[in-house]
PADREN-228986 format. One record per residue: z, y negated, x of N, C-alpha, C in turn. Coordinates in pm, 1 decimal. Layout:
      n_w      n_v      n_u     ca_w     ca_v     ca_u      c_w      c_v      c_u
        Z        Y        X        Z        Y        X        Z        Y        X
...
//
This chain:
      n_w      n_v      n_u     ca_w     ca_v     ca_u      c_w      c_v      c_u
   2508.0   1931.8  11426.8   2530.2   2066.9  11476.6   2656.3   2121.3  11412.6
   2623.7   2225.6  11377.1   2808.3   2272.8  11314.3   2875.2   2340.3  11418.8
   2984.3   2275.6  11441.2   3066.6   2293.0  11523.6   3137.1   2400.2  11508.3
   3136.8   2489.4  11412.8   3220.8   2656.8  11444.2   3126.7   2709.1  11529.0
   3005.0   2737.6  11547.7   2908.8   2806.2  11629.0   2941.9   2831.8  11803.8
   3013.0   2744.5  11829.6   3046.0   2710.2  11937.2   3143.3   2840.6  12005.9
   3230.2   2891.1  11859.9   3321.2   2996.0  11944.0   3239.0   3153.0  11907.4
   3132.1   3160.0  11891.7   3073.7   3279.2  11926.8   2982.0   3323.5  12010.5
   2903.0   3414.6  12039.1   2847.0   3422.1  12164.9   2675.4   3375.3  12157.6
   2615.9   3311.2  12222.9   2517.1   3200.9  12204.4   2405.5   3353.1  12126.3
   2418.8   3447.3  12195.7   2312.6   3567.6  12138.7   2348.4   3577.4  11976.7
   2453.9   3631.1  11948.5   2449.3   3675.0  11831.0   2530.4   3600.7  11751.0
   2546.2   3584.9  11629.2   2636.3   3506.9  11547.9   2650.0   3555.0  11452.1
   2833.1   3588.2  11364.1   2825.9   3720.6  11273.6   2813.5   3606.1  11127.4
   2743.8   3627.6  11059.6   2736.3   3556.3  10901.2   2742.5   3650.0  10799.0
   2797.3   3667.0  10724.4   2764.9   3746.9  10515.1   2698.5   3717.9  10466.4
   2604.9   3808.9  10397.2   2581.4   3727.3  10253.4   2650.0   3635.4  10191.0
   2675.7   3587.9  10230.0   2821.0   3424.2  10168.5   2866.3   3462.3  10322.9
   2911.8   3553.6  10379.2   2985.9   3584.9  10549.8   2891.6   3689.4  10607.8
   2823.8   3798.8  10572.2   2809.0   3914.7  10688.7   2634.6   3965.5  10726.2
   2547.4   3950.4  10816.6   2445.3   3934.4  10864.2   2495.2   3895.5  11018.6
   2439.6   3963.3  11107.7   2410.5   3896.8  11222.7   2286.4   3845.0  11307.4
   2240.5   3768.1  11299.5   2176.2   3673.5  11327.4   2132.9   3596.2  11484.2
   2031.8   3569.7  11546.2   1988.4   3487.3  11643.1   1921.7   3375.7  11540.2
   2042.9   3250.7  11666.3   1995.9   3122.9  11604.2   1954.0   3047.6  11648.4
   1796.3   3048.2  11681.5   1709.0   2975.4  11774.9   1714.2   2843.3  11744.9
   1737.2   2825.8  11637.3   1750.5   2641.9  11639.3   1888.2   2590.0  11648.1
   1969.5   2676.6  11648.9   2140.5   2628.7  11710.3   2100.7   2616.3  11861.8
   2049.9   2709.8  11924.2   1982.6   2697.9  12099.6   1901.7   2601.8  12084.0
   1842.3   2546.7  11995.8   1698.1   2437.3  12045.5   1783.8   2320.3  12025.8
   1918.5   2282.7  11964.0   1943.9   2180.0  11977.3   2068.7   2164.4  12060.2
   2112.7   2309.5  12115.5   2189.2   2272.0  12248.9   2108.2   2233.3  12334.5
   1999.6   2329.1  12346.0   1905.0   2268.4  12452.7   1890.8   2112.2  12477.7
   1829.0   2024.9  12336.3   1792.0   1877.2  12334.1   1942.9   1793.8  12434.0
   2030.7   1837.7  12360.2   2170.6   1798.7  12386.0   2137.7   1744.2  12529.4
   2143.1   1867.0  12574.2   2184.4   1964.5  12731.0   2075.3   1837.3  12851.1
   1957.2   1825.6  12750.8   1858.9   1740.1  12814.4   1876.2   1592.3  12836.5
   1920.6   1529.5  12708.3   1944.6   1413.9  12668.9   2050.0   1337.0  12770.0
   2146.6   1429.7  12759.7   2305.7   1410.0  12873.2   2257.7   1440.4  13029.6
   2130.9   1474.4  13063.7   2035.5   1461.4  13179.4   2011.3   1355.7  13243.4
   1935.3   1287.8  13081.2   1837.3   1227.0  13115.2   1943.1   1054.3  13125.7
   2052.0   1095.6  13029.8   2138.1    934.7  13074.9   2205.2    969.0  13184.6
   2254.5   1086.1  13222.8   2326.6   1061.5  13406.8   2209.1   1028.3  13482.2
   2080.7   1074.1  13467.5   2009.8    972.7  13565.9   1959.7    859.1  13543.2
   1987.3    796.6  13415.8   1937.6    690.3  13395.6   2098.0    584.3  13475.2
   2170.4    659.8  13446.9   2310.7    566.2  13510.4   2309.9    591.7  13674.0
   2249.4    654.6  13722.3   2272.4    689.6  13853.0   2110.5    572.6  13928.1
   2056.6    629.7  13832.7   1953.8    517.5  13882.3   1981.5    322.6  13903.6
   2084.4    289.9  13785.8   2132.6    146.6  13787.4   2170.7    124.7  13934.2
   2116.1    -36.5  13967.8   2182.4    -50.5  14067.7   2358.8   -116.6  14053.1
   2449.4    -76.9  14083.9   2550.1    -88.8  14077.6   2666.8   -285.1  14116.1
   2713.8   -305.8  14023.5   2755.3   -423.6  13978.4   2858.5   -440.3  14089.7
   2862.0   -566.0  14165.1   3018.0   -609.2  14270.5   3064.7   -632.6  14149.7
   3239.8   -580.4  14130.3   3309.7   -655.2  14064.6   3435.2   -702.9  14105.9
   3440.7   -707.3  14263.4   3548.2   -751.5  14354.0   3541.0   -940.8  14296.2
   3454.4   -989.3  14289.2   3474.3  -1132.8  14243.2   3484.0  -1179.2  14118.5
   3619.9  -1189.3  14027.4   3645.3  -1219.8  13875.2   3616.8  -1349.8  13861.5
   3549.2  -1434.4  13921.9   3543.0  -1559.8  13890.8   3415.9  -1559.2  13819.3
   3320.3  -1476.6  13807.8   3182.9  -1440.9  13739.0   3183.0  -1376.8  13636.4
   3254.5  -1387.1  13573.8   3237.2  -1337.9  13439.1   3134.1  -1383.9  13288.3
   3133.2  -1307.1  13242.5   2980.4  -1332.6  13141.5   3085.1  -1354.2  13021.6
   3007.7  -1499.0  12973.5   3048.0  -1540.1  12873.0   3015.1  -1507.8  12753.0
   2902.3  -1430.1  12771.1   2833.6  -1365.7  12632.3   2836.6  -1187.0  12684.0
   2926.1  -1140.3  12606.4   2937.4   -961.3  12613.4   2786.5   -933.3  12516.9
   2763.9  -1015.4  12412.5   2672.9   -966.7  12308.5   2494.5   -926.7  12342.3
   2521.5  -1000.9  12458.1   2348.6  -1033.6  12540.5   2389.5   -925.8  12682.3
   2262.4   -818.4  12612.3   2222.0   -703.0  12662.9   2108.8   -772.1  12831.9
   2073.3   -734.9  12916.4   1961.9   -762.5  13022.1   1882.0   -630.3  12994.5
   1747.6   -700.4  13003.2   1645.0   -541.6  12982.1   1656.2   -480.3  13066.6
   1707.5   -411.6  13195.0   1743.7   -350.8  13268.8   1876.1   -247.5  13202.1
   1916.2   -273.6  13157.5   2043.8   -216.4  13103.6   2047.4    -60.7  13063.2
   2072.3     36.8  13056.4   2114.5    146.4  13021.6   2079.9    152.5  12842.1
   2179.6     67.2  12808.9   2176.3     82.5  12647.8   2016.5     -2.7  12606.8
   1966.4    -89.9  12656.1   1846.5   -142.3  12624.1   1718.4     -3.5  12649.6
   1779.4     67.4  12734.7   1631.1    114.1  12780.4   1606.0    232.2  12695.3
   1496.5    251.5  12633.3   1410.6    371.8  12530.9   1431.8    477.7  12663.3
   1529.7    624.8  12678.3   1492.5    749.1  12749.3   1425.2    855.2  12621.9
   1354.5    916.8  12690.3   1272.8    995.8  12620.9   1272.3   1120.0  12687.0
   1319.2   1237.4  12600.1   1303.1   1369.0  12643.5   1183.4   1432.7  12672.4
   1186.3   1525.4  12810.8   1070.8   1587.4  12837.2   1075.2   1719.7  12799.0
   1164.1   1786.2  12682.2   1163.8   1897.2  12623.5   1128.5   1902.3  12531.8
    994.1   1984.1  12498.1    937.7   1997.5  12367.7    959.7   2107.3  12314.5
   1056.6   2094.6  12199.2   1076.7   2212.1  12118.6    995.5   2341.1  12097.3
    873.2   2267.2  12025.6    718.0   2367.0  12010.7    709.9   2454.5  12112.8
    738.8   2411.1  12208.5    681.4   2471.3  12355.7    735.9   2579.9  12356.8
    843.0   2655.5  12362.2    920.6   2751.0  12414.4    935.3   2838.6  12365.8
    849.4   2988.2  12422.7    804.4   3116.2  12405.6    923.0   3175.8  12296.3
    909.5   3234.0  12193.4   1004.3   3285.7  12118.0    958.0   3430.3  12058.4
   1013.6   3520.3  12079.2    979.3   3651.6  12059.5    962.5   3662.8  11877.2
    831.1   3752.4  11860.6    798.9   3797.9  11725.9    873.1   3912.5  11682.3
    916.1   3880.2  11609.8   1041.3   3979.4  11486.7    992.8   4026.0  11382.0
    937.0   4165.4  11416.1    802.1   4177.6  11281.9    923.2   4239.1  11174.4
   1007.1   4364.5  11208.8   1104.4   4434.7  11131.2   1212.4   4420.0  11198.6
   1341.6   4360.5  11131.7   1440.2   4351.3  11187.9   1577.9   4448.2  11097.3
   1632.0   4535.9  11176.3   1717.3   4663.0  11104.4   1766.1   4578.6  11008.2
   1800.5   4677.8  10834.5   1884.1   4624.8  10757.6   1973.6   4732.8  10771.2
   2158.1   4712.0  10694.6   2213.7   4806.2  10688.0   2265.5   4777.5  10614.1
   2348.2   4942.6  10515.2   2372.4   4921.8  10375.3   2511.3   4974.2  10392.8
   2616.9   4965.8  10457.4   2761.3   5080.5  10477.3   2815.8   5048.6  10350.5
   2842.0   5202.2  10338.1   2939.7   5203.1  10235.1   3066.8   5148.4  10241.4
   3104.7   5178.4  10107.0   3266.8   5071.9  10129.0   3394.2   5143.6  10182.7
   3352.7   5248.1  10227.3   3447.6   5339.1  10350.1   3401.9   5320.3  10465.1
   3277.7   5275.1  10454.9   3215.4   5273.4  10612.1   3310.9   5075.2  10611.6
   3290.6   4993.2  10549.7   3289.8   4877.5  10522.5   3429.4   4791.9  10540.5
   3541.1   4929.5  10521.3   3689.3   4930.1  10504.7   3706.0   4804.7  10656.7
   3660.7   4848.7  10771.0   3688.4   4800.5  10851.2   3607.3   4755.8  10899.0
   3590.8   4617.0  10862.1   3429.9   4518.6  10895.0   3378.9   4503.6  11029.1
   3504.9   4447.7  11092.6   3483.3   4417.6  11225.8   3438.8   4543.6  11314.3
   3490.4   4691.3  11259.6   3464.4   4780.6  11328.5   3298.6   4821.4  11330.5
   3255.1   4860.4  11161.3   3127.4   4881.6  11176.7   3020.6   4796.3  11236.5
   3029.2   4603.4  11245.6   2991.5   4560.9  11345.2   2937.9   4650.0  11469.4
   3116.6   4654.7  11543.7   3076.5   4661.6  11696.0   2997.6   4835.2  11648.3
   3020.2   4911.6  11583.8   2924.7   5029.3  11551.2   2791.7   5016.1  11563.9
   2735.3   4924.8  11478.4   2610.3   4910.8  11466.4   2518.7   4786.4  11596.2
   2599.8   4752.1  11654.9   2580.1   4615.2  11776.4   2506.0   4658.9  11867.4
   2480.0   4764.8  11927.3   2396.5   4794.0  12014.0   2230.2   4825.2  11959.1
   2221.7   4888.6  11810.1   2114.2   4901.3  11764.4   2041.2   4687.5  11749.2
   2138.9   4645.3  11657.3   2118.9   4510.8  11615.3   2100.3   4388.1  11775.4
   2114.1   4446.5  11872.5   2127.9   4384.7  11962.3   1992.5   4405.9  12047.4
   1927.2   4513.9  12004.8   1784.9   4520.6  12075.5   1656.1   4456.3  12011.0
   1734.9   4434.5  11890.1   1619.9   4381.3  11808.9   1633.3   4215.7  11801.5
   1805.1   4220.5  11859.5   1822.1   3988.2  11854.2   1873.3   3983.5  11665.7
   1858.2   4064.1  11588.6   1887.8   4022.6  11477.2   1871.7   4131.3  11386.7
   1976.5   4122.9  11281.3   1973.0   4235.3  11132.5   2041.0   4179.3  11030.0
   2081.5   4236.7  10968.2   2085.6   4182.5  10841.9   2216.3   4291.1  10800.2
   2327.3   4280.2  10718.7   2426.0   4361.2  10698.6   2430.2   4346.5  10523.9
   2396.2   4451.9  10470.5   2458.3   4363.1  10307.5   2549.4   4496.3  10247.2
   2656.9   4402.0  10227.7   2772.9   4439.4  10180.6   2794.2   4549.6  10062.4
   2865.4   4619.5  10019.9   2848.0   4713.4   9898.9   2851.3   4606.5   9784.3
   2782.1   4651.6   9686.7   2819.1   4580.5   9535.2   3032.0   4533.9   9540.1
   3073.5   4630.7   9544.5   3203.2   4608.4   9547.3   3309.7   4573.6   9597.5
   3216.1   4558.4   9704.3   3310.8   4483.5   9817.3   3323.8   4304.1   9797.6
   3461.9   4258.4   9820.1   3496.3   4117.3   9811.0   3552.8   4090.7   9968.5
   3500.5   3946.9  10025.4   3583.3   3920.9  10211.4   3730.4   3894.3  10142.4
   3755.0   3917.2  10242.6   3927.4   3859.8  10268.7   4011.4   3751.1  10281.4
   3980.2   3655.8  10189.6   3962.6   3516.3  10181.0   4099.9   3527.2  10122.3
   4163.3   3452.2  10183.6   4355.3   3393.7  10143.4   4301.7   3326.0  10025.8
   4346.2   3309.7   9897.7   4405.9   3240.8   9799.9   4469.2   3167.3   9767.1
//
């Protein structure tokens, strides 16, 4: 999972052509989702264990290396979320936009400009003027 995704808002995510497009990223959601499931499915697999006395240290296991098939880490959990499954809206035309490089001066601005159109549709596409370069430190 790439971990910058995390500080933007799960709906929209701003990308360029190299940086500027905004985008819905159904498979960044399908694998929070798995995540979200997985970390489910081991708190109940740990909640289900029956729980170890360890008030008596005189019992200690001489072999750490030997797993019991009962065990947590021995046992195959298997997710009951199927990716396939989950209704995803058809995106026949999704807005493109072309701002000029006065419109463009202030990136972040024409964004939130254009965000309410790009926001009914879940996704558009932004492409930059021929002449425009991002703002990348050197």
């Amino acid at each position: 999972m790439e971990r910058w995704t995390h500080r933007f808002p799960l709906k929209l995510l701003i990308t360029l052509p190299g940086i500027l497009g905004v985008f819905l990223r159904y498979r960044w959601l399908d694998m929070l989702s798995q995540q979200f499931q997985s970390m489910e499915q081991l708190k109940l697999a740990a909640e289900s264990q029956p729980k170890e006395d360890h008030s008596f240290k005189g019992n200690q296991r001489s072999d750490d290396a030997h797993e019991c098939s009962g065990s947590p880490r021995s046992r195959k959990i298997s997710a009951r979320w199927d990716p396939d499954e989950p209704c995803r809206p058809a995106i026949d035309e999704a807005p493109v936009f072309y701002p000029t490089i006065e419109e463009f001066e202030d990136t972040l601005g024409y964004i939130a400009k254009i965000r309410l159109v790009a926001e009914s549709y879940g996704i558009c596409r932004i492409v930059p003027p021929p002449s425009w370069t991002p703002p990348c430190p050197s």
